[in-house]
C-alpha positions in Angstrom: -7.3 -30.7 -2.3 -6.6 -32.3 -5.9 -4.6 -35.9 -5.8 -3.2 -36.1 -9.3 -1.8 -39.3 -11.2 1.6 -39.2 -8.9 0.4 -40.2 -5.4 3.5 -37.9 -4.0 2.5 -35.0 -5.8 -0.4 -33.2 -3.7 -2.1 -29.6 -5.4 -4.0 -27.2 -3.7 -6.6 -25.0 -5.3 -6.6 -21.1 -5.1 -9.0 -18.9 -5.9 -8.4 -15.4 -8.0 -10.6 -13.6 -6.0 -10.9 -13.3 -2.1 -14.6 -13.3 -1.1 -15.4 -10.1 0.7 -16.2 -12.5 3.6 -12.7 -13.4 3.7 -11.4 -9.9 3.4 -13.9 -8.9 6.7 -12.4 -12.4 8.6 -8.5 -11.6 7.6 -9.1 -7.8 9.0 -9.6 -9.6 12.6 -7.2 -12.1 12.3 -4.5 -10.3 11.1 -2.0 -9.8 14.1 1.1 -7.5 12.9 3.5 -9.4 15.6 3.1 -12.6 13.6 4.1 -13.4 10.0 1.4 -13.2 7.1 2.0 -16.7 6.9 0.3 -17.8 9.7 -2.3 -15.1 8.8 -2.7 -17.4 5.7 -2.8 -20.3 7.6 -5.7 -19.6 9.3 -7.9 -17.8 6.7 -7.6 -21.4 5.0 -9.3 -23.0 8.0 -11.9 -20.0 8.2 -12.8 -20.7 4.1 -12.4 -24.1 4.5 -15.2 -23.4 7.2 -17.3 -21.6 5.2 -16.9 -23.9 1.7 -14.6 -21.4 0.1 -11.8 -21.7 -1.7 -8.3 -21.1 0.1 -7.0 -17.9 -1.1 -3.5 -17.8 -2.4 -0.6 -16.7 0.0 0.0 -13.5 -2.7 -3.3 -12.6 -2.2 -3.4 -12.4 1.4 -0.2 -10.7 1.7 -1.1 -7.8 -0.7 -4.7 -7.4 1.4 -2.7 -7.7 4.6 0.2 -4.9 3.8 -3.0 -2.6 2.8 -5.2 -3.4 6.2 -2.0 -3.1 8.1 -1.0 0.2 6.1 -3.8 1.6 6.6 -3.8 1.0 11.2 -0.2 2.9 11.4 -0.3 5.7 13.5 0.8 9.1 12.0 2.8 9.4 15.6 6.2 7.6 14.4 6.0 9.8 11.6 5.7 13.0 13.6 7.7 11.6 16.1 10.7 11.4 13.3 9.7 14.6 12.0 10.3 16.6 15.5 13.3 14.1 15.9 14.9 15.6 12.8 13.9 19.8 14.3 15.7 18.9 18.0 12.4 18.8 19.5 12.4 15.4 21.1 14.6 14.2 23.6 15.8 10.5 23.1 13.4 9.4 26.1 10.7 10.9 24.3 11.6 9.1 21.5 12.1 5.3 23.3 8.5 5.6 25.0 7.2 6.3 20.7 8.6 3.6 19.6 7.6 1.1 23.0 4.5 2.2 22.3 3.5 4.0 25.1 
């Protein structure tokens, strides 16, 4: 943390570039039911951990929408696909989108 000449005006530092150890730690702590913010949050204590630099929120949230682009299913999108031909029924269609 940097302290500068205004004792109310606290700066943090962020890195450019998210060490590829971060990347591998924010692939497990990423949880899609809870805002990339507290993602963020807690990749700051993991490189705090490790000595690194916190990476900046815009960072994280660019790597997150890719790892969590890349984990969604291709069923919703078949799913809306036979919705559109009459070939689900809207049961069908609940249990999809519950998950089950």
């Amino acid at each position: 943390m940097l302290v500068t000449a205004w004792p109310s005006r606290i700066l943090t530092t962020c890195g450019p570039r998210i060490d590829e150890r971060l990347v591998a730690a924010l692939a497990r702590l990423d949880d899609p039911t809870l805002p990339i913010a507290e993602t963020n949050r807690r990749l700051g204590l993991v490189a705090e951990g490790l000595g690194l630099v916190r990476p900046s929120y815009q960072q994280v949230r660019i790597i997150v929408h890719e790892l969590r682009s890349q984990r969604r299913s291709t069923r919703l999108g078949e799913t809306l696909l036979e919705i559109a031909y009459g070939m689900r029924t809207q049961e069908q269609i609940l249990r999809v989108l519950a998950g089950s």
